[in-house]
Structures are given as C-alpha cells and as structure tokens.
N, C-alpha and C positions, 0 to 999 in steps of 0.2 A: 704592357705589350709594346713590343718597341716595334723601327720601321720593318724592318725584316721580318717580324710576325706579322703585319699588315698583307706586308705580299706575298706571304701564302698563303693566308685567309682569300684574297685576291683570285691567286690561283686555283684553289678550290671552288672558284664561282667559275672562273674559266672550264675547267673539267665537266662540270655540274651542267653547264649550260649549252657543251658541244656533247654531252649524252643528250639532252632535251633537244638539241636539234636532228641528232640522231633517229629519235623516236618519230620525231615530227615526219621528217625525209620517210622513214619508211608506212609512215599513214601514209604520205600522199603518194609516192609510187605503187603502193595496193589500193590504190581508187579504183579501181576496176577489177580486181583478184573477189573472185567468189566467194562468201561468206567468210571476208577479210574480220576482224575486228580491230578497232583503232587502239593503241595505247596509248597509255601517258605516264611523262615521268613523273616521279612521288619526291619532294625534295625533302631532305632534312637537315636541320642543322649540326655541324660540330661542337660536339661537349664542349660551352665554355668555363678556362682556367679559371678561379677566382684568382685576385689578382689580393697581394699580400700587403700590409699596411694597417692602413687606420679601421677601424672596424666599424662596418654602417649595420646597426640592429633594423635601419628603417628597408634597404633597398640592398641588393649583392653588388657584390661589383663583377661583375662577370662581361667582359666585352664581345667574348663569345671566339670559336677557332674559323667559323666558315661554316661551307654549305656540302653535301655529297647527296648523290641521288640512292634514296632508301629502299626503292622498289619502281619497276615497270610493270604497271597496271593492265591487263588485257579487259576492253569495255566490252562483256559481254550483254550488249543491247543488241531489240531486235533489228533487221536492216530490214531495208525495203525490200518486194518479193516484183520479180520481173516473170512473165511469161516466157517459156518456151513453146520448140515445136516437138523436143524429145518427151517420150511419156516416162521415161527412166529417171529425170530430170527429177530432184525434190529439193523442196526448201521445207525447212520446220518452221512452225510457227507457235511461238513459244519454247518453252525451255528445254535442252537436250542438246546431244549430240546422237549423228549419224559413225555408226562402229564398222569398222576394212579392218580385216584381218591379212597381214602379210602372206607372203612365201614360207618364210618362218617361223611363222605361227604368233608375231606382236601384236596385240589391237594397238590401233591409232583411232582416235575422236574428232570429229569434222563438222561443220557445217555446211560443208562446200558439197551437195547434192549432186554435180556432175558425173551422171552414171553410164554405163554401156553393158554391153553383151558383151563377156569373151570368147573364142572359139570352140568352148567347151559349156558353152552355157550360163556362166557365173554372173553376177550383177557385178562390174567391178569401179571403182572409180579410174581417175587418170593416171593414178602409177599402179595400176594392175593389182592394187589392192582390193577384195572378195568382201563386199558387204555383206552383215551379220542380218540373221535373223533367224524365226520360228519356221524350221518346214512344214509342209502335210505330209504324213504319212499315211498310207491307209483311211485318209480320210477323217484324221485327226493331227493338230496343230502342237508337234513336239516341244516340250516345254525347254530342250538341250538347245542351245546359241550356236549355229553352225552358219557356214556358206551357205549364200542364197543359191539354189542350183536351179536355172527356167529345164524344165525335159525339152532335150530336143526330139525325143523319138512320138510317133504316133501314139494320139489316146486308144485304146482296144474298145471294141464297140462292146454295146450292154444291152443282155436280153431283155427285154420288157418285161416287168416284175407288175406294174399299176397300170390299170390304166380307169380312167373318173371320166365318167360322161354323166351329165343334170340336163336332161331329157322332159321337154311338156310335149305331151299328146293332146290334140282338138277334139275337147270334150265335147263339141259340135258333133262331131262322127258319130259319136256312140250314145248321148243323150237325147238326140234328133233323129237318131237310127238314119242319118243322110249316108248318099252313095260319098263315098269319100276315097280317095287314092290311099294306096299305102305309105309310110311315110318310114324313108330309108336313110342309115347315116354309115357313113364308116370310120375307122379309126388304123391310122397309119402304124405299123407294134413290128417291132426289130427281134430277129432270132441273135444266138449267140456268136453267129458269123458276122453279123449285123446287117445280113439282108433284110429289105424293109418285106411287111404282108400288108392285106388288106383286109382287115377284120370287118366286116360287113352286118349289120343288125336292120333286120325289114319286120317292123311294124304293121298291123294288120286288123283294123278295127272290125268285130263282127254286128251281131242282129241283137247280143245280150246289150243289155246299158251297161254301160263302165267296163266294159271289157276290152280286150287287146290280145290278139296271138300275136308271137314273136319269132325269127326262125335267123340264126346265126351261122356265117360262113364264113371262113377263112382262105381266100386262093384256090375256091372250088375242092381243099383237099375234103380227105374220106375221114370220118372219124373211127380210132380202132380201140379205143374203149369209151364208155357211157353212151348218152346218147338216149331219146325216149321218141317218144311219140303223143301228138296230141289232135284231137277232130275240133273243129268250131262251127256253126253255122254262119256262115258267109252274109252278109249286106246283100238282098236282093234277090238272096238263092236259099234253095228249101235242101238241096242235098249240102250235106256235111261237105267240111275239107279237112284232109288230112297233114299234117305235116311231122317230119321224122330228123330225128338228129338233136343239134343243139336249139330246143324247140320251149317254148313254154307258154300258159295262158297268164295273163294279168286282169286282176281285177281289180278294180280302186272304187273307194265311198263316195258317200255323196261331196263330202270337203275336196276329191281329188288326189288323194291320197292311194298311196295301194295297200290294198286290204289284205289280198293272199296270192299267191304265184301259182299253179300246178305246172309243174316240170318234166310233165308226161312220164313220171318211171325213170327218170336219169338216177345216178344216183347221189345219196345227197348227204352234208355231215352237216351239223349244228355245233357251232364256238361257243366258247364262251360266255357269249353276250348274248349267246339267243337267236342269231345272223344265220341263217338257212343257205348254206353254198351248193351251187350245182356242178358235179366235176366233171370232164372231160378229158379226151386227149387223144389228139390227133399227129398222124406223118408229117413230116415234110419233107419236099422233095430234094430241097441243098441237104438232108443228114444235118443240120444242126441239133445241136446238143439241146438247145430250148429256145424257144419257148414249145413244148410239147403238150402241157396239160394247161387247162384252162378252169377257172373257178369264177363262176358268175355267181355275183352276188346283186341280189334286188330287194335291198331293204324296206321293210315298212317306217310307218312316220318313227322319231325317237330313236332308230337301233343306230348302234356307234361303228363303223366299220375300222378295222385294224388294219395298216397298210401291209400286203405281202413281202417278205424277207426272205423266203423260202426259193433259191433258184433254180429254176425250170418250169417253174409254175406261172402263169401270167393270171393274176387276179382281174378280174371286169365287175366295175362297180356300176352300175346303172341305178341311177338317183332318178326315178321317175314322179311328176306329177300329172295329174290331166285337169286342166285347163280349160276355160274358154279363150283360147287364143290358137294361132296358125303353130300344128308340128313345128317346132325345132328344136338344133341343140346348142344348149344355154352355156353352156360350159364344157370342156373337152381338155385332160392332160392324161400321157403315157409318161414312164420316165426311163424307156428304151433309147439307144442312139445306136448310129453306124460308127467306123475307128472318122477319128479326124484328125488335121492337124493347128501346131499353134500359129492362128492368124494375128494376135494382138496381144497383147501387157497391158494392162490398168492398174495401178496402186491408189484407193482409197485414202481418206484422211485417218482412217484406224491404220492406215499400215498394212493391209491385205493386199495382195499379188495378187488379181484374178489374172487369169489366161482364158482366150477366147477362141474358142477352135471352129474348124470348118465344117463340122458337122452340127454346128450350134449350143454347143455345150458348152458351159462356163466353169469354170473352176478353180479355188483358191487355191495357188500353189504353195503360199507360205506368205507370214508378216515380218515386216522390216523391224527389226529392236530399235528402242532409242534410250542411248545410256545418258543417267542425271548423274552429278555431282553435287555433294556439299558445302562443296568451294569452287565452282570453276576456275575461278579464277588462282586457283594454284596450279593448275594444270602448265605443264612443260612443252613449249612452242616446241617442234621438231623440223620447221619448215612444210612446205607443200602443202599449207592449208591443215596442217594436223598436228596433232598433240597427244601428249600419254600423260598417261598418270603420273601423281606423287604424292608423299606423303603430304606436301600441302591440301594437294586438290582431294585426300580422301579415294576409296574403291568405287567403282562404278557400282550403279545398281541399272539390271538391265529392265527392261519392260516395255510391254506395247505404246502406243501415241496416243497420247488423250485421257492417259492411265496415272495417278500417283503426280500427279503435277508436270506430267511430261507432256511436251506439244504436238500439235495436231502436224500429219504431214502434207506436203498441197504437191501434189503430181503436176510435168508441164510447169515447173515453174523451178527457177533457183534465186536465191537469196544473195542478196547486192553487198558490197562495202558497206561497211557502218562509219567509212570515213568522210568528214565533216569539212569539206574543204573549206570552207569561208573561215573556221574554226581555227583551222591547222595555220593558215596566213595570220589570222591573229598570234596565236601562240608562236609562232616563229618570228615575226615583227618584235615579239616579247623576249625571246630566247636572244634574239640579236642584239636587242638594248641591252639585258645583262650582259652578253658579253663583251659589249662593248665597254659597259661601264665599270667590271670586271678590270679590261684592259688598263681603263682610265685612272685603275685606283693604283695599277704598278708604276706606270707614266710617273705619277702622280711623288709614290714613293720613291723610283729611284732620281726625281728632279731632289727630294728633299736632301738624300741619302750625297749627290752631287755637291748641294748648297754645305751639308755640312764634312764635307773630304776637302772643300774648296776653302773655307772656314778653317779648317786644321792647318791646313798648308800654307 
C-alpha cells in the first residue's frame, strides 16, 4: 500500500467520523423531543487488499482499506416517564408502539403519546394524525383497527330493567309481637324518557311471628293490570287490615329466612329455576314507553335469580332477611339512567377509554392498539417522532397493552428522550479525536509525499 492509499484509508475515517458526529448532533438536539430514541453509528471496516509477495502461512498480510459506517442503530430502550396534566397524554411502558393513521390512510408507529381531541372527535396526535384502536359497538369491543372516535353527541337515557334491594326486617317486631313502626325504603327507577320515579316499598309487621305485609307504590299512579289484595292482623289491634294493589304477605323461619310470600291473587309465573314472579303494570303519566310492567321477585334461601333483558319490564328483586337488628337496606342497585353528557376521558393501563358522563354513567368507548415488531429496530425514521415499516422491521402485529409482550399504557403521563447526555459528550470528545487523527494521518502523508517530490528534484 503506498502513500496515496494511506490517504484515503485516511479519508474514509474522516467521512466515518463526521457521520458519527452527525448521529451524535441529532441525540442531543432531541434531548427534549418526546419519545426520542438515541442512535448510534455502527462502524465497519473496509475489505482489506492482501497485498502480494512473499507468502506468510503463519499471519495475512492484509493492512486493511479504512473504516465506513455500516448501519445507524435506533436504541429502542425504555425512557423515563414524566407526568402530565392532559388525560390523553400516554406513555408505554414496555414494548410497542402507539399506531396514527393519516389522511390518506398510512399508519405511522410512535412512542410520542401527545394526544388531543379533534373537532370531530378523533384522538389525534400533533400532525392531525387519528390514533388506532378497538371501538364499542353495541356494547361490544370490535375486533376491525379503526379511528378512535370520543361521541360528541348525548348518551339516550335507559329504562330500568334491574333493580337489587338486600333488605333485613327487625325480628324484634314480629318475635316480641312489640309495637314497632313501619319500615319504609324507596328506590330512584328511570322511564324510557329517562324521567326519574319513586318506587316506594312500606313494610308492615303484624301480630303473626315472622310475619310482614308489604304494599308497593310508584308516583301514587293506578295500577291497570294485576294487582291483589291481602288482610293481616295488625300489632295491637283485633280488626283485620286490608291492603290492595302491589300488595303481599311474607313470612320467614325460625333462621330468618323467607319461607313463603302470598301475593294476594296478583297474578304470578314460575321460571325456570323455581323463582315465583309477581306481575304487574301500571300508567304513567309522561306516556313513556317503559318502564310499564313490573316483576317482583322475593326469593326464598338458595333460588338463583336471572337478571331481566326483556325491555319494558322492570324486574324488583327484593332479597329479604329478618334479623335481630334495626330495619334497613343493606344494599340497593337499579341500572336505569337519564340521557347525559361526556364530562371526562380516562384510559386505563389495558388500554380502555372510559367516558364519564353527567348523568353518572361510565362507559368504555373503545381500546387503544399497540403494535409490536420483530425487529424494531428495522423500522424506517420518517421524521416527526414516527416511523413505518419495512421489510427489515417485519408487519406489525396489532393487539391490546399488556397482551402478547406488549406494554402496559400510563395515562397523564408521556415518555422522555432516551438521550444520554453525559454519554453523547463522551462519544463526541471520541468522534473529534478520530477525526482529528484522521486529519493527522493526511498532514502526515502528504509532508512525506513533499519529502519525496523534494528528493526527486
């Protein structure tokens, strides 16, 4: 190798070392770009000549051509996770990327979590690209990778279909035959306009032991089919009383349990399960569509009750025990609402959207996807914090967080540079000596290359 292959051996360290500065410069200007990832250059050597002559069986002779850079490495390590105050805000923790689908239909792959609402609704990042995910439809999580869309329009109120009251009566009243008050509850239950009622149940211990009359109203209306009638002997009084309507006797054993119902003559069907429903069904005066019919159900110990599905119908489960302890009620859910609207966004660590509305209802709108790679590190910078595929990096595969090796996501928060400044001042201190010494080795040759033109002459 003579002087002139020297110096371009040379200048291949030159080239080699202002890309590795290159690299360097753009880690440290994304010190602060969201879910940056640092690179680094990959250097490799130039094929060296074997150089011709005398022949060494023990060692080659190969002095070598120089250096070129073989690849820039994108270090997908995790970065630090900082708090926000937006709730759209995500950083992954763990492996994956966040999937924005363009205007024109490109995915691009991210880690940069900075999200917003567009004026249509959409989650989008900061160049108006439509983060991906699972919607709800109907009340199930479509398995098709679309636009995350929040509703802007009002939730529709829901007629009362359940409602679960677990009811103890003061077995003091009735095993002490004491004068005792009635013991009254009500239950708040939504028509299909979503006006709210007052479903009212008054309790009524009589002179039997273990007994209870019962007498149910709704908003004072009239009832225009079922309905019975039943007499009890009163605590303290020898004439009967009579009551009419949504009416019935209970009576529970010695454990507190309830033994048998009579329902006065309502009229009554038997499920499945053995479960004795009393039906009813009354006006009301907004003309809503339901809740019109009512199905009381008072299970003895053991019977399994089946939630109602059926609309128009509002089931009432009354789970009675009697007790020695003070009337009350132990437990109480309906799962009627009025319409509302959306007061808040939440995103879980699975990746579920809840929406929070003003009528107190919660509901998952859809989950965020997060696509994995085989290689990420084949994937194709495009600027802006995003990348596509290629055939280095392999197809994505989509899927929920937490799922298949993909990571969890953390709402309120985004994910920092993974650039390493103390690091990058080493490596570029490093990058400057070679190229200085790069420099030194042309100096170097063309002083020799001078000595011998000077020499000729």
């Amino acid at each position: 190798m003579g002087v002139l292959s020297s110096m371009y051996v040379a200048t291949s360290g030159l080239n080699a070392m202002g890309t590795d500065m290159s690299v360097i410069g753009n880690n440290i200007t994304n010190l602060n770009t969201v879910g940056f990832k640092q690179g680094r250059a990959v250097f490799a050597n130039v094929y060296g000549q074997t150089m011709t002559g005398r022949s060494n069986t023990v060692n080659t002779s190969q002095p070598g051509s120089g250096v070129y850079v073989d690849a820039i490495q994108q270090e997908f390590t995790q970065g630090s996770v900082q708090a926000s105050t937006n709730a759209l805000d995500l950083a992954i923790q763990g492996n994956g990327f966040l999937t924005v689908r363009s205007k024109d239909g490109q995915k691009f792959y991210t880690r940069n979590g900075e999200l917003a609402l567009d004026k249509t609704g959409r989650i989008v990042d900061t160049s108006n690209r439509a983060l991906q995910g699972y919607m709800n439809k109907n009340g199930r999580i479509q398995p098709v990778l679309s636009d995350i869309l929040v509703p802007q329009t009002t939730v529709p109120p829901k007629a009362t279909q359940n409602v679960f009251s677990r009811i103890n009566l003061d077995a003091g009243m009735t095993e002490k035959l004491k004068e005792g008050r009635e013991f009254e509850k009500s239950s708040n239950i939504f028509d299909s306009l979503g006006i709210q009622h007052l479903l009212t149940y008054k309790f009524i211990p009589t002179s039997v032991a273990g007994q209870w009359a019962f007498q149910a109203t709704m908003d004072g209306a009239s009832l225009t089919k079922g309905g019975g009638s039943i007499s009890y002997p009163p605590l303290g009084r020898k004439t009967p009383k009579t009551l009419k309507g949504m009416v019935g006797l209970i009576q529970f054993d010695g454990n507190g349990n309830v033994k048998s119902v009579n329902y006065g003559g309502s009229p009554l069907k038997r499920d499945a399960n053995g479960v004795v429903h009393a039906l009813y069904q009354t006006t009301l005066a907004d003309k809503a569509a339901t809740p019109v019919s009512f199905d009381v159900v008072i299970p003895t110990k053991g019977q399994t009750i089946r939630p109602n599905r059926i609309n128009g119908v509002t089931q009432q489960v009354l789970q009675l025990t009697q007790y020695n302890a003070p009337s009350s009620t132990v437990e109480e859910t309906q799962d009627g609402h009025k319409s509302g609207d959306l007061n808040n966004l939440a995103i879980g660590r699975d990746g579920k959207i809840v929406g929070s509305f003003s009528n107190g209802v919660q509901k998952v709108l859809g989950v965020v996807a997060i696509a994995s790679f085989n290689n990420p590190g084949g994937l194709a910078s495009v600027g802006g914090n995003a990348y596509i595929e290629s055939i280095a990096s392999g197809v994505p595969n989509f899927g929920r967080p937490g799922q298949g090796g993909r990571g969890a996501l953390l709402s309120n928060s985004l994910e920092l540079s993974t650039t390493d400044l103390g690091r990058q001042m080493v490596d570029m201190i490093t990058a400057e000596r070679g190229y200085q010494a790069s420099a030194s080795i042309i100096a170097t040759d063309n002083t020799i290359l001078n000595t011998l033109l000077t020499r000729i002459g």
